[in-house]
N, C-alpha and C positions, 0 to 999 in steps of 0.2 A: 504494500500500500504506500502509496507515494500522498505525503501532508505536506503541502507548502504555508508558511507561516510566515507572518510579518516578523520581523526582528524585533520589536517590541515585544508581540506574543510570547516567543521565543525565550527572550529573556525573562520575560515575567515566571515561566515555565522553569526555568531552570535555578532561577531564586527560590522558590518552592522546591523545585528539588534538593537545594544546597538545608533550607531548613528543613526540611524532613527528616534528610540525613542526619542533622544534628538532632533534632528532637525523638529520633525513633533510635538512636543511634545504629543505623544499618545501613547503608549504601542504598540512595534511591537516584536512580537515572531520572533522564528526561523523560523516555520511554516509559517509565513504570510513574511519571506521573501524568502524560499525554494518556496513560491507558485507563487510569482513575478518574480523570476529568471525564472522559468522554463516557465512561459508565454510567457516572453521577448523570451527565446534562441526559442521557437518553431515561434516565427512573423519572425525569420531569417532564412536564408540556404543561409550563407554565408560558401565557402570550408572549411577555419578555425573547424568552427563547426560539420558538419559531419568529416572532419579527428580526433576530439573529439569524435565521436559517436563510429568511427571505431575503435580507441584506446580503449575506455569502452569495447566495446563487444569484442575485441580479450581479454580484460585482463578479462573477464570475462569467456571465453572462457578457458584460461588457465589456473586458476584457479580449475573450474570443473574437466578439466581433470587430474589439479593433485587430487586432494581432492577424485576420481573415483579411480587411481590408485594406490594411500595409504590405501584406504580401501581394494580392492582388493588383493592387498603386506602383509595385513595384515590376512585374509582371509587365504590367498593359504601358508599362514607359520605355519597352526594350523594345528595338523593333528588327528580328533578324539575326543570321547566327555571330553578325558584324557587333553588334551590341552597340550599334549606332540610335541615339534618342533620338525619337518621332518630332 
């Protein structure tokens, strides 16, 4: 499974793992606290949390369609195996 995360997320994620590991005193990764967060958020459906879901997938959503339309801009401005611009 491939999780891409903002560097803030990230960090916040891994703060939380540094204290755990102090407070549990046992060695807790990023991993085994990205696997407990995501447990928790799923025993919930509170509005909060789907208007989170809905914000992910639109911005993921948006993304695509730019990242579709820069390739294709880039694409439709070559013209020929010359790589001469139209």
């Amino acid at each position: 499974m491939l999780l891409i995360l903002s560097q803030g997320v990230s960090d916040r994620a891994r703060v939380l793992a540094g204290k755990a590991t102090i407070a549990l005193k046992l060695p807790v990764s990023l991993q085994i606290v990205l696997r407990a967060l995501i447990e928790e958020g799923l025993k919930r459906s509170h509005p909060s949390f789907l208007a989170n879901v809905a914000d992910q997938a639109r911005a993921v959503r948006h993304k695509r369609h730019a990242a579709r339309r820069a390739s294709v801009e880039g694409v439709a401005g070559i013209d020929g195996p010359q790589g001469r611009r139209r």
